[in-house]
C-alpha positions in Angstrom: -5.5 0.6 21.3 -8.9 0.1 19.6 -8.6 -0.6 15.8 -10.8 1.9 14.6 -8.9 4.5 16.5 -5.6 3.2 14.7 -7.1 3.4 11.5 -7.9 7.0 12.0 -4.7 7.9 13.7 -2.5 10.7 12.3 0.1 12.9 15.1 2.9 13.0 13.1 3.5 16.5 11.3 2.2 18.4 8.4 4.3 16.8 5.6 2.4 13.5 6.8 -0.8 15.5 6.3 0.7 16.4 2.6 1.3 13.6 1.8 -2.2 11.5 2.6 -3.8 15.0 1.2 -2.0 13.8 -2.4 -2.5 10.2 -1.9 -6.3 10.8 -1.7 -6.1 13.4 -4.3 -4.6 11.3 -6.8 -7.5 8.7 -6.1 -10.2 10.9 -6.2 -9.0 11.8 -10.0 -8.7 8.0 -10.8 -11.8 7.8 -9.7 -13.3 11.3 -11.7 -11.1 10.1 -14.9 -13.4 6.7 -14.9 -16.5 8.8 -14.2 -15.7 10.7 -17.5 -15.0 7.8 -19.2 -18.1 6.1 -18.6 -19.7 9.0 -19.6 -17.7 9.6 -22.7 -18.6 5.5 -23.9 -22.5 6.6 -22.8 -22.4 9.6 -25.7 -20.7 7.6 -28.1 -23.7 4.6 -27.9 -26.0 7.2 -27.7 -24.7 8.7 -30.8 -24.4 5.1 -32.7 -20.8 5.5 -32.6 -18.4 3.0 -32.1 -16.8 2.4 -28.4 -14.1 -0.4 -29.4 -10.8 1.5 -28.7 -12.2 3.9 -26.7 -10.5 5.0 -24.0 -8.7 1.3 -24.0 -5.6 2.7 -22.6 -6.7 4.5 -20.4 -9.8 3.3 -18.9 -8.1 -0.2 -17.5 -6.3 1.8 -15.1 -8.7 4.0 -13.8 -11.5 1.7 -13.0 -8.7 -0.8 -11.5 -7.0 1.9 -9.2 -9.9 3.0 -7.1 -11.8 0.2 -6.8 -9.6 -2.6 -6.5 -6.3 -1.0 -5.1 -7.9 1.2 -2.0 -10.2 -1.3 -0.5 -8.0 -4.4 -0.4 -5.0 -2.1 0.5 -7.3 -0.9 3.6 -8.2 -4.9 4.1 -4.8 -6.2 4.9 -3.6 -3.0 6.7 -5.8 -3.2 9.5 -4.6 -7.1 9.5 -1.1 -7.0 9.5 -0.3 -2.9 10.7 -3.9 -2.9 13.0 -3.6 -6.0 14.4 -0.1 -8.1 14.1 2.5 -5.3 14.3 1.6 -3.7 18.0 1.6 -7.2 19.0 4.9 -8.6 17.5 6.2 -4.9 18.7 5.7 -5.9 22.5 8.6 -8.7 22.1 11.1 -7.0 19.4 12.2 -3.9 17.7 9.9 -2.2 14.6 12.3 -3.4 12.3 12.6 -6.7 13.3 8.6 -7.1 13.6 8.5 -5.5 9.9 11.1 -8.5 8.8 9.5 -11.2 11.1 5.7 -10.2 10.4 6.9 -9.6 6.2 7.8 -13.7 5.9 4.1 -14.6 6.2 2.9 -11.6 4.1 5.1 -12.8 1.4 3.8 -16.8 1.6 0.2 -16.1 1.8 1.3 -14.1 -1.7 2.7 -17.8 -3.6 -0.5 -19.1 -4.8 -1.8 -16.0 -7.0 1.9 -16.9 -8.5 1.0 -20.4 -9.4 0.5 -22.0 -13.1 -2.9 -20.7 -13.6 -3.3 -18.0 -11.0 -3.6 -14.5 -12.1 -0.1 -13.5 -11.5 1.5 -16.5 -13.2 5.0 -16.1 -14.9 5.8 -13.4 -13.1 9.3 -13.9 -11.3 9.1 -15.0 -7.6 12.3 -13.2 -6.5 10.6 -9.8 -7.1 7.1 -10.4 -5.5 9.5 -11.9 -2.1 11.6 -8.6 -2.4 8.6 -5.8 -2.9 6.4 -7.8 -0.3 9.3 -7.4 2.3 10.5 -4.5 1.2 6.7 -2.8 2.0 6.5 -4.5 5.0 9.5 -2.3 6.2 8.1 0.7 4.1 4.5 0.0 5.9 6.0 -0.3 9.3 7.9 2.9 9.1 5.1 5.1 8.0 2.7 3.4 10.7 4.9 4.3 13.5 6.1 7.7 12.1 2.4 8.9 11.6 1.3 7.8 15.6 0.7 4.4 14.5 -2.4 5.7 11.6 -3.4 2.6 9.9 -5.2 5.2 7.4 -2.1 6.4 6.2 -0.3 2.8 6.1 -3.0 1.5 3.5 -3.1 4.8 1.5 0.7 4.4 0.7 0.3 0.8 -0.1 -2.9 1.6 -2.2 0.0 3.8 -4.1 2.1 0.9 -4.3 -0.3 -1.3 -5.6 -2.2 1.7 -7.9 1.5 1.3 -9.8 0.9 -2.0 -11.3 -2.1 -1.0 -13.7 -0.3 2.8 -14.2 3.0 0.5 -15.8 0.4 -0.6 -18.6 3.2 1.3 -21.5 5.6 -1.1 -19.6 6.9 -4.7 -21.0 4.8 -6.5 -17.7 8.1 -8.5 -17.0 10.4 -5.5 -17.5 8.1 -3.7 -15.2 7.6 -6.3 -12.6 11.5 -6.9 -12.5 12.0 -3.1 -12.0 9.5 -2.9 -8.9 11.5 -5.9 -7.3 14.6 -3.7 -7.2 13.2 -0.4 -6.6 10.9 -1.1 -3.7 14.5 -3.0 -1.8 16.4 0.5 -3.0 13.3 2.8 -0.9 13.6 0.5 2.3 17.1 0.3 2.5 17.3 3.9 1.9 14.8 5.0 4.9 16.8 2.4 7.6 20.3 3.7 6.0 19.0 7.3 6.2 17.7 6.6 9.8 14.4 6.1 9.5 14.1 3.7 12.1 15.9 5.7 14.5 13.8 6.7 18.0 10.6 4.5 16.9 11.9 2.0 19.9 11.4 5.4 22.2 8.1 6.1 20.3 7.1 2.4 20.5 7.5 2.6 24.5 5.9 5.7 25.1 2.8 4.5 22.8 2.6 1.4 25.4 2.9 3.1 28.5 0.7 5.8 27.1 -2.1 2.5 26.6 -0.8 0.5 29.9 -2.2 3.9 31.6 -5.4 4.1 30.0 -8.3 2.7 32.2 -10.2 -0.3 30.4 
């Protein structure tokens, strides 16, 4: 299956429609919000007003979310969901290849946790917990949306559009909080049977491509 066919992918049913619907929605107002706030620190020069504390707690977040949370989000979806998964998934089971393929996910993650790295300080534990956690999350929605690399990266743009949102939050409180909640959601979606038929689904997909002419 062609990439750029897996990127624009989406069988599954309407509440997977819904759902990407509000996950673009709520990016398209991030990215309106900064619009308006650009605008807003435009009149107030214009007007020889001050702009120091304008919009400060809000206008981090909605700058950050659009333009650095989509675009990388898309990046490493087509890597590891586009390219990596359908391959591991031709020698073991989705949730094994979300475990398996999640190990190397997490390590390539260790130096921006370094002395001196943007995320240093932050606990280890919880970036190892989340990463694996979304790799399990990612994998699921992949699958159960006819293997749509579109709607993979949107959820982790959601993920990721969390950390700048949690600006209120105490940044270790926060970060400790995502490294148990994330573990709670993937837990919940294999316990609730999430993962149930995607070995089916998984087969049929490869037959369905065996059968295709070159």
């Amino acid at each position: 299956m062609h990439w750029s066919r897996e990127l624009l992918a989406l069988t599954a049913g309407v509440r997977w429609r819904i759902a990407g619907l509000v996950a673009i929605g709520l990016l398209i107002v991030a990215a309106s919000l900064a619009s308006l706030v650009c605008a807003g620190r435009a009149i107030a020069v214009a007007l020889g007003e001050p702009v120091a504390g304008l919009f400060d707690d809000l206008f981090p977040a909605i700058v950050i979310v659009p333009l650095v949370v989509l675009l990388p989000a898309i990046t490493e979806e087509l890597a590891w969901r586009g390219f990596a998964i359908p391959r591991a998934l031709t020698a073991m089971s989705p949730l094994r290849a979300a475990l398996v393929l999640g190990v190397p996910w997490t390590l390539i993650h260790v130096g921006l946790f370094l002395p001196g790295q943007m995320n240093a300080g932050a606990a280890y534990w919880s970036m190892a917990t989340q990463i694996m956690s979304m790799s399990v999350v990612l994998v699921w929605v992949y699958l159960a949306t006819g293997r749509s690399v579109l709607m993979a990266a949107l959820v982790h743009a959601l993920f990721n559009g969390l950390v700048p949102l949690a600006g209120g939050v105490e940044p270790q409180l926060a970060w400790s909080i995502r490294g148990v909640l994330w573990p709670v959601i993937a837990i919940a979606i294999v316990a609730l049977g999430g993962f149930r038929g995607l070995d089916l689904l998984v087969g049929n997909a490869d037959r369905s491509d065996a059968s295709e002419p070159a």
